[in-house]
ROMAR-671850 format. One record per residue: residue in three letters; x, y, z of N, C-alpha, C, CB in turn. Coordinates in Angstrom, 3 decimals, decimal comma. Glycine has a CB too. Layout:
+------+----------+----------+----------+----------+----------+----------+----------+----------+----------+----------+----------+----------+
: code :      n.u :      n.v :      n.w :     ca.u :     ca.v :     ca.w :      c.u :      c.v :      c.w :     cb.u :     cb.v :     cb.w :
+------+----------+----------+----------+----------+----------+----------+----------+----------+----------+----------+----------+----------+
:  ALA :        X :        Y :        Z :        X :        Y :        Z :        X :        Y :        Z :        X :        Y :        Z :
...
+------+----------+----------+----------+----------+----------+----------+----------+----------+----------+----------+----------+----------+
% end
This chain:
+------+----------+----------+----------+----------+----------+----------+----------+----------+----------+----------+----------+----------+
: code :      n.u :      n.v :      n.w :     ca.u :     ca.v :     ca.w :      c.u :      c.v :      c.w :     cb.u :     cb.v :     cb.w :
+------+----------+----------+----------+----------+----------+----------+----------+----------+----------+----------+----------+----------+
:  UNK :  -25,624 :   17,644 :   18,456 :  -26,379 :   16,557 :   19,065 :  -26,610 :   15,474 :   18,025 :  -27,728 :   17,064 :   19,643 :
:  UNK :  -26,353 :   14,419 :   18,493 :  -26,561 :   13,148 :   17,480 :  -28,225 :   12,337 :   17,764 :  -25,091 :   11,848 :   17,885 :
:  UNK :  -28,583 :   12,183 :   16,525 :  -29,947 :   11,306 :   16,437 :  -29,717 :    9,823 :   16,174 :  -30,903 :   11,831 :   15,233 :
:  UNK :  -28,541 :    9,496 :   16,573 :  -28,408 :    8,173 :   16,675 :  -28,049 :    7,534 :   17,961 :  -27,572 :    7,845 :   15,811 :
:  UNK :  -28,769 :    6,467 :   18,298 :  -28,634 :    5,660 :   19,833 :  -27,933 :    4,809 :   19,655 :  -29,780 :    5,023 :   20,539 :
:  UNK :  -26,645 :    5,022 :   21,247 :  -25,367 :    4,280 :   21,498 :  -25,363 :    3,487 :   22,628 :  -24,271 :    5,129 :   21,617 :
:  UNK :  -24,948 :    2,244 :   22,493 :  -24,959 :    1,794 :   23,653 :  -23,229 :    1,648 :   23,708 :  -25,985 :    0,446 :   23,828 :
:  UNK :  -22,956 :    1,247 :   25,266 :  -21,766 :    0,669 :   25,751 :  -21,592 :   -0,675 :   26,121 :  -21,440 :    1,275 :   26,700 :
:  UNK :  -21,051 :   -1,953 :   25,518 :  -21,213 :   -3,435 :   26,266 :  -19,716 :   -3,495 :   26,858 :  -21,628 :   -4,953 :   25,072 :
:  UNK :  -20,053 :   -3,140 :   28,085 :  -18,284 :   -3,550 :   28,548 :  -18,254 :   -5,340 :   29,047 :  -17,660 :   -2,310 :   30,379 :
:  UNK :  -17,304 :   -5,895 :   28,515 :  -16,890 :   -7,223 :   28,752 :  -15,808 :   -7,260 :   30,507 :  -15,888 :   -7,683 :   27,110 :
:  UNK :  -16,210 :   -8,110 :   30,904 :  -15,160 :   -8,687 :   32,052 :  -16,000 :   -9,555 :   33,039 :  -14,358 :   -7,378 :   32,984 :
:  UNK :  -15,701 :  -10,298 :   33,614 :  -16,234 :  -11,314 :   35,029 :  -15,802 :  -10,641 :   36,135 :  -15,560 :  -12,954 :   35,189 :
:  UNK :  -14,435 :   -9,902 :   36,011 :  -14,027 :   -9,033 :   37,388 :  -14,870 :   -7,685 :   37,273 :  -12,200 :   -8,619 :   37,486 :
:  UNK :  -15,805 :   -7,393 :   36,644 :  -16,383 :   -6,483 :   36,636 :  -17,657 :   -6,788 :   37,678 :  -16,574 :   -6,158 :   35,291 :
:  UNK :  -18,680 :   -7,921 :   37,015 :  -18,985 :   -8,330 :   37,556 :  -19,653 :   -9,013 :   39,006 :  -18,667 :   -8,238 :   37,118 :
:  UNK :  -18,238 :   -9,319 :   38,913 :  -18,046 :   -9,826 :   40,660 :  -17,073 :   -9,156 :   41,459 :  -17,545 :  -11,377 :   40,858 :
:  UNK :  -16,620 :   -7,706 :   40,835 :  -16,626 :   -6,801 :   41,924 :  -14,924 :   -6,740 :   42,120 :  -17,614 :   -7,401 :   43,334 :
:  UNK :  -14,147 :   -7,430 :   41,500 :  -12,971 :   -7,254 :   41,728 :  -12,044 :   -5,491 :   40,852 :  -12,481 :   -8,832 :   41,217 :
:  UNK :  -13,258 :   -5,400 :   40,028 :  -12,882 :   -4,387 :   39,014 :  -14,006 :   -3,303 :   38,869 :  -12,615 :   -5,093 :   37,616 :
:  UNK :  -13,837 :   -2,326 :   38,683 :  -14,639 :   -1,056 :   38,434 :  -15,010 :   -0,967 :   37,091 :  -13,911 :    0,192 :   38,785 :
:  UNK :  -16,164 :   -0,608 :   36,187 :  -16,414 :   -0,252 :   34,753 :  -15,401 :    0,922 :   34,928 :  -18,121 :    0,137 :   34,226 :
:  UNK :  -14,537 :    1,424 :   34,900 :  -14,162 :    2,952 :   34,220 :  -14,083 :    3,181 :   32,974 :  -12,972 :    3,455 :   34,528 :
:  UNK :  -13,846 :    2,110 :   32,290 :  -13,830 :    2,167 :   30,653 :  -15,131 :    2,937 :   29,848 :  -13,824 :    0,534 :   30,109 :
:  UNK :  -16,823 :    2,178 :   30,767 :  -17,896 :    2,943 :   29,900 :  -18,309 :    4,543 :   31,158 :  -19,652 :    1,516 :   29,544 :
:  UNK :  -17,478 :    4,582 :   31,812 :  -17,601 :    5,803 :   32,280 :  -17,153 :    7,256 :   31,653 :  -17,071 :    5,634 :   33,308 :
:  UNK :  -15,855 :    6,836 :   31,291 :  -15,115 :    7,486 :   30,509 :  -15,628 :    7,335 :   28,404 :  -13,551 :    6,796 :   31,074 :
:  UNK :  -16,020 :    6,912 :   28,338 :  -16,572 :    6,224 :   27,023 :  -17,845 :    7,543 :   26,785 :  -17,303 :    4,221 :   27,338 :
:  UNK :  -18,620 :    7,526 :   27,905 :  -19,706 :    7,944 :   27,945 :  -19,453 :    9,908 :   28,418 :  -20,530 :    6,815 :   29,017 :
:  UNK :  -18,664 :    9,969 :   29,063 :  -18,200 :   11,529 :   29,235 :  -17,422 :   12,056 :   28,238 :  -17,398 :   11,782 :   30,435 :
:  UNK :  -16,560 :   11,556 :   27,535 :  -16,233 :   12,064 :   26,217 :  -17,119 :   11,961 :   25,256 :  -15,204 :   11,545 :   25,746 :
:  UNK :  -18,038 :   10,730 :   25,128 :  -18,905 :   11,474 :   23,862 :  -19,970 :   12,291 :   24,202 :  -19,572 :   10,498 :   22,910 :
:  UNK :  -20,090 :   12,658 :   25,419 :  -21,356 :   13,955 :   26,180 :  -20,768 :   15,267 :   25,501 :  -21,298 :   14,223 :   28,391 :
:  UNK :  -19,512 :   15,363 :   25,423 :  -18,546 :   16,567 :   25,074 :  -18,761 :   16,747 :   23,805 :  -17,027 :   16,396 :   25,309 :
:  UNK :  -18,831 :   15,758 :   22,742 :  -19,489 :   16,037 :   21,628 :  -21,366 :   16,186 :   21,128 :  -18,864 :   15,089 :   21,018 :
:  UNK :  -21,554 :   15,767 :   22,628 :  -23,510 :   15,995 :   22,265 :  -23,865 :   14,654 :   22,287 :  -24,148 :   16,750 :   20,470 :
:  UNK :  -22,641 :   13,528 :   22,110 :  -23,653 :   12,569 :   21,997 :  -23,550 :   11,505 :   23,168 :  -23,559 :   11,917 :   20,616 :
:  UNK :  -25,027 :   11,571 :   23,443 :  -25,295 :   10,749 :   25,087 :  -25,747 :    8,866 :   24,721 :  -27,182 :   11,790 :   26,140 :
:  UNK :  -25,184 :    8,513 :   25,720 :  -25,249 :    7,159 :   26,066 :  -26,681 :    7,082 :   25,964 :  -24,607 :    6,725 :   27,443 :
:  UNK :  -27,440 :    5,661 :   25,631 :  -28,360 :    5,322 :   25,898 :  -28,493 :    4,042 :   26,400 :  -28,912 :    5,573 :   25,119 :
:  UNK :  -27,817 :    3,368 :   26,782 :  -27,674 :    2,020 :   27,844 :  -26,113 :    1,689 :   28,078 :  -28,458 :    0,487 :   27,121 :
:  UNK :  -25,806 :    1,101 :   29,061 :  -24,052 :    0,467 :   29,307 :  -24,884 :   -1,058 :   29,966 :  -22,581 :    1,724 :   30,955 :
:  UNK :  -24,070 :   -1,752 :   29,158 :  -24,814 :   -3,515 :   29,288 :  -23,107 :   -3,908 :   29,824 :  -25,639 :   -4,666 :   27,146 :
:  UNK :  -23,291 :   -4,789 :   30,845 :  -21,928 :   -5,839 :   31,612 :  -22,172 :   -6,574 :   31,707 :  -21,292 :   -5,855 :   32,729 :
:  UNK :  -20,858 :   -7,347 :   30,476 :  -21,312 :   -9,356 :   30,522 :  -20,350 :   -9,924 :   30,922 :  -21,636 :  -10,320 :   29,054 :
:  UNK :  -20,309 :  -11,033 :   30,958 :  -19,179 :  -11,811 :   31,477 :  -18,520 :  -12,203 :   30,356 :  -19,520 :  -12,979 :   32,337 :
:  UNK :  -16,821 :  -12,987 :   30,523 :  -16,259 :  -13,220 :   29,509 :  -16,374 :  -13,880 :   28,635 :  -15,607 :  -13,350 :   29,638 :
:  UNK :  -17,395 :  -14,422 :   28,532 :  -17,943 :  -15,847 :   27,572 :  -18,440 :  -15,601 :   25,978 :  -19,447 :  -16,559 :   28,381 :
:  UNK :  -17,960 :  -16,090 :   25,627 :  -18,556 :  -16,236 :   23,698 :  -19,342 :  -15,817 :   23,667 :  -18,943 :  -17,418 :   22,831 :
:  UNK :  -20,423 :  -16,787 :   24,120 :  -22,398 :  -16,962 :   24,064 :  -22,535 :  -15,423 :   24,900 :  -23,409 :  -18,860 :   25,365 :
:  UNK :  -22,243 :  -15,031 :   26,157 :  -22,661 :  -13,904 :   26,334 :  -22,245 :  -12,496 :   26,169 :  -22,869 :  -14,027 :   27,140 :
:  UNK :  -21,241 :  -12,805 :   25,574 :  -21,056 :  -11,364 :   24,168 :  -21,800 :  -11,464 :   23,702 :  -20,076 :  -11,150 :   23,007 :
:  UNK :  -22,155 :  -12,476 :   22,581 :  -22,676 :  -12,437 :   21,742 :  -24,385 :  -12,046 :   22,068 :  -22,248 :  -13,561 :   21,168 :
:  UNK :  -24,985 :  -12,896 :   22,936 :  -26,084 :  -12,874 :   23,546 :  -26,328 :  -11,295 :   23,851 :  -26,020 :  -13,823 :   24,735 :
:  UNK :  -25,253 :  -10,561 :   24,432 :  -25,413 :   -8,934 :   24,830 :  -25,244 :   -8,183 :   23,246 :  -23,918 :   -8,307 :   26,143 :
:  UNK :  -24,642 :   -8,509 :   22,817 :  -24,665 :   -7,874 :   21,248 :  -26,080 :   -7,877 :   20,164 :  -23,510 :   -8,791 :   20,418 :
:  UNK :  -26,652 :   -9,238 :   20,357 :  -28,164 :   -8,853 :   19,677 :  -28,924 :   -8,227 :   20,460 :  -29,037 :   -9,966 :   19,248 :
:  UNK :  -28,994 :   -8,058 :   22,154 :  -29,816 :   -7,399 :   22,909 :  -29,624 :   -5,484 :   22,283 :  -29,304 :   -7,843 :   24,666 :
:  UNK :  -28,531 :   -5,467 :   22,491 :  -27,825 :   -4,075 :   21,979 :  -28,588 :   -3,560 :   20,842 :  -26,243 :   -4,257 :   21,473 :
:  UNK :  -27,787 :   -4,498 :   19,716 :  -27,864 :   -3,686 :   18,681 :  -29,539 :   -3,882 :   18,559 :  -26,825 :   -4,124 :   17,357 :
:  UNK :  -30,614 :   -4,288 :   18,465 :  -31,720 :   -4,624 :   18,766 :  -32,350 :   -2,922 :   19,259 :  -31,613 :   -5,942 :   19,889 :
:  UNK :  -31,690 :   -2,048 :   19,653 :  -32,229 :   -1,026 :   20,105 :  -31,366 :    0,349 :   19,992 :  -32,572 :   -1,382 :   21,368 :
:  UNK :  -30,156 :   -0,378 :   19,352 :  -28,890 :    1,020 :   19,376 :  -28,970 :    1,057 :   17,539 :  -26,631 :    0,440 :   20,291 :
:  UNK :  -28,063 :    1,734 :   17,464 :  -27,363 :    2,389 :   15,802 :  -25,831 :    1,984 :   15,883 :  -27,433 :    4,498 :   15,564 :
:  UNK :  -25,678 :    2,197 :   17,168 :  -23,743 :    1,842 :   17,733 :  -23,792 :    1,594 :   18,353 :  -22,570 :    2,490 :   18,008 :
:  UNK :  -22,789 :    0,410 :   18,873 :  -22,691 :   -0,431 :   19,715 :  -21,169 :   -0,491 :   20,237 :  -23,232 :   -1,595 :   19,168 :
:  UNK :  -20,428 :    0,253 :   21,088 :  -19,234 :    0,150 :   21,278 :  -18,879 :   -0,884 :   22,438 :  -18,791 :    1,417 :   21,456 :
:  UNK :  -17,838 :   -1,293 :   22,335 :  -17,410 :   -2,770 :   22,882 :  -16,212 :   -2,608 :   23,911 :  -16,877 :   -3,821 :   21,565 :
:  UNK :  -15,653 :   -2,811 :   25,080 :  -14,508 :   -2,546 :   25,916 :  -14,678 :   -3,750 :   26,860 :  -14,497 :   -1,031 :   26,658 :
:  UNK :  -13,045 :   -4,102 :   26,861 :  -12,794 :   -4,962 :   27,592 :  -12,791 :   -6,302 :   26,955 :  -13,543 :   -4,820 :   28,547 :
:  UNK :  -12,219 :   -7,486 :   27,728 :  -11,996 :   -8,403 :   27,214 :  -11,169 :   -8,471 :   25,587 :  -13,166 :   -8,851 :   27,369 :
:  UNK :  -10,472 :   -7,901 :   25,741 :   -9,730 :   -7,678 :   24,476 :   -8,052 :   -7,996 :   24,785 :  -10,022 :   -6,008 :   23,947 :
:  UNK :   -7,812 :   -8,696 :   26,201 :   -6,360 :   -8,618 :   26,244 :   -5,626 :  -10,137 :   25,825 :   -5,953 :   -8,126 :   27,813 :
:  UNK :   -4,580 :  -10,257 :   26,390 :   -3,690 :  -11,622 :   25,467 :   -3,792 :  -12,645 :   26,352 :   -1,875 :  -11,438 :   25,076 :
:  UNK :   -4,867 :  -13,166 :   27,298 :   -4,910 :  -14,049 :   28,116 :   -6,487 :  -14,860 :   27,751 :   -4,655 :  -13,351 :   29,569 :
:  UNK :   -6,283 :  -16,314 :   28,189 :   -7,623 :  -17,557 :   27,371 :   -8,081 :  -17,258 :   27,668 :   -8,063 :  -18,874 :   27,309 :
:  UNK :   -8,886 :  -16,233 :   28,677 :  -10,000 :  -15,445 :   29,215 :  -10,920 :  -14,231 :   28,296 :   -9,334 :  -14,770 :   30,383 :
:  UNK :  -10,241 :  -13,415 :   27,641 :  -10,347 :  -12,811 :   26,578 :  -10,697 :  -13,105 :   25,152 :   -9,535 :  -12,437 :   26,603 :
:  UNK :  -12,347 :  -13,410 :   25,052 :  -12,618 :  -13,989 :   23,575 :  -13,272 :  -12,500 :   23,459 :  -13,739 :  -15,668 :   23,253 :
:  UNK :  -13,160 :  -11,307 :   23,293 :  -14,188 :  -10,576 :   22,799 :  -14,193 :  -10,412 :   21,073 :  -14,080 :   -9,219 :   23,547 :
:  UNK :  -12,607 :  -10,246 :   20,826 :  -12,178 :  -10,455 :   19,132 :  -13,219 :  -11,788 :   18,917 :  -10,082 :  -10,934 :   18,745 :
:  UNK :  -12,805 :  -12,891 :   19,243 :  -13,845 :  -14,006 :   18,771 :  -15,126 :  -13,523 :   18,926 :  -13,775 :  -15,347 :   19,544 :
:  UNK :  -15,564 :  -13,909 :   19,678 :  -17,275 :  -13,573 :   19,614 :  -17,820 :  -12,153 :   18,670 :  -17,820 :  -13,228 :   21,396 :
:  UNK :  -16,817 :  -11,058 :   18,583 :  -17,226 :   -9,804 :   17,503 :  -17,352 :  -10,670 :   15,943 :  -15,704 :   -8,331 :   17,435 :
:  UNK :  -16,473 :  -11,390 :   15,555 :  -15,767 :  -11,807 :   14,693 :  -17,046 :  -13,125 :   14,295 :  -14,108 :  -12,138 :   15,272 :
:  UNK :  -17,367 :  -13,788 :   15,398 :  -18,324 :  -15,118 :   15,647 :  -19,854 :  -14,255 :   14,839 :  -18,541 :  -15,666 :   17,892 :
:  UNK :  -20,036 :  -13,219 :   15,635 :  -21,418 :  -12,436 :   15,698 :  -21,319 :  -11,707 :   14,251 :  -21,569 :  -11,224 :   17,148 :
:  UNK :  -20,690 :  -11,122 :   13,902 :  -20,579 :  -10,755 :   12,729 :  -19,980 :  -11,744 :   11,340 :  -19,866 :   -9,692 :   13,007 :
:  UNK :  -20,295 :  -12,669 :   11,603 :  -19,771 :  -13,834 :   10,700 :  -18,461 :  -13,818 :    9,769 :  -20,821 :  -14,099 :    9,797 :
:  UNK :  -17,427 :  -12,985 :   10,252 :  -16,364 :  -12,658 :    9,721 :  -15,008 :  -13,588 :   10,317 :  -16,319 :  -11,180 :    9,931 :
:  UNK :  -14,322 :  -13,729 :    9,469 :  -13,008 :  -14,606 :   10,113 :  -11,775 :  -13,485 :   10,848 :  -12,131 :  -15,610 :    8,592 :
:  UNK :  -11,127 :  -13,976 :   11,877 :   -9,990 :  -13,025 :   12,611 :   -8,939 :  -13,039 :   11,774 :   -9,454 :  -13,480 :   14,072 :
:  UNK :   -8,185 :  -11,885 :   11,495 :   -6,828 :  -12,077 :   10,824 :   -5,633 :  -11,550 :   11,208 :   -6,865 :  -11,700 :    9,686 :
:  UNK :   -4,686 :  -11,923 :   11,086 :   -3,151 :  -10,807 :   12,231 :   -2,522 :  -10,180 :   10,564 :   -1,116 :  -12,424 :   13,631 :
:  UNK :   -2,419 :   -8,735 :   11,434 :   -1,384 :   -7,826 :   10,070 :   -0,522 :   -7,848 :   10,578 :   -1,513 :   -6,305 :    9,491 :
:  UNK :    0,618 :   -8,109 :   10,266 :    1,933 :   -7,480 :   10,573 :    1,855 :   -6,372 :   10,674 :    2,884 :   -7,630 :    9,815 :
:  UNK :    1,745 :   -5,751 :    9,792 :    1,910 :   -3,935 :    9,710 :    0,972 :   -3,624 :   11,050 :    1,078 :   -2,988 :    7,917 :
:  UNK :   -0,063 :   -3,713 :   11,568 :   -0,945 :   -3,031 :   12,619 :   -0,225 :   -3,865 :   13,998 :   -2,894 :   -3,342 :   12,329 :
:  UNK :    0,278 :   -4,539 :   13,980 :    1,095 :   -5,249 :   14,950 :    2,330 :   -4,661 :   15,526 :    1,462 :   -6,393 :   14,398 :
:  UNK :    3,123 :   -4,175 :   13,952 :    4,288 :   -3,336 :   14,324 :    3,903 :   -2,022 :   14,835 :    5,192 :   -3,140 :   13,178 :
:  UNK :    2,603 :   -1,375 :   14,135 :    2,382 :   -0,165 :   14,780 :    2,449 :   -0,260 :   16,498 :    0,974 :    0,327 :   14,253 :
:  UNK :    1,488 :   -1,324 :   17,094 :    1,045 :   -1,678 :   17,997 :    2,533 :   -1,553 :   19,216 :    0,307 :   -3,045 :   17,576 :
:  UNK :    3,179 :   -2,562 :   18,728 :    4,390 :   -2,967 :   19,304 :    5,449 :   -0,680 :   19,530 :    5,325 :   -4,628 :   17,645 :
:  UNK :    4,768 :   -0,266 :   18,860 :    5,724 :    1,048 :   18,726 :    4,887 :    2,012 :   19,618 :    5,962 :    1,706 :   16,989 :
:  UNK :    3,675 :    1,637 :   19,658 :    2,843 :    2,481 :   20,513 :    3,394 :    2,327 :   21,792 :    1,367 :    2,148 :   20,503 :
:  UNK :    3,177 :    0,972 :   22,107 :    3,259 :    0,127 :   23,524 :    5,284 :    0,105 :   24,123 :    2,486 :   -1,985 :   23,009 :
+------+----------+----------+----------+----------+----------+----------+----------+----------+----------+----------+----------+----------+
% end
């Protein structure tokens, strides 16, 4: 059993407004039950900078971990890399090497 509190922020607008199902913090949250450690909130924002970010100080504000899903794909809709990157005052960078892995997975 873990003494540290987790939240889930799943990103999407089709979540939202219903075009899409969370399964991501469903599944998120039943595999780490299997190890003992239980969810303590799942927060759903829309795709926007400001409200990542906005859901990320609410979060961490009350968690230890803060895991993130969704909004992570290759379309202008998808800032979650930005806003992690924005919120944590860090710059984005591309590896080749984790790219090629990527490309071998996929």
């Amino acid at each position: 059993m873990s003494d540290k509190s987790v939240s889930v922020l799943a990103v999407g607008s089709e979540i939202l407004d219903g075009r899409a199902q969370d399964t991501n913090s469903r599944f998120i949250a039943a595999e780490l039950a299997v190890s003992g450690i239980h969810i303590q909130q799942i927060l759903i924002c829309d795709d926007r900078e400001e409200d990542i970010i906005k859901a990320l100080k609410f979060l961490e504000s009350s968690s230890s971990i803060v895991i993130v899903s969704g909004g992570l794909g290759p379309t202008s809709d998808d800032v979650t890399r930005q806003a992690v990157a924005r919120y944590c005052d860090k710059s984005l960078m591309f590896s080749e090497e984790e790219f090629s892995h990527l490309k071998e997975f996929f």
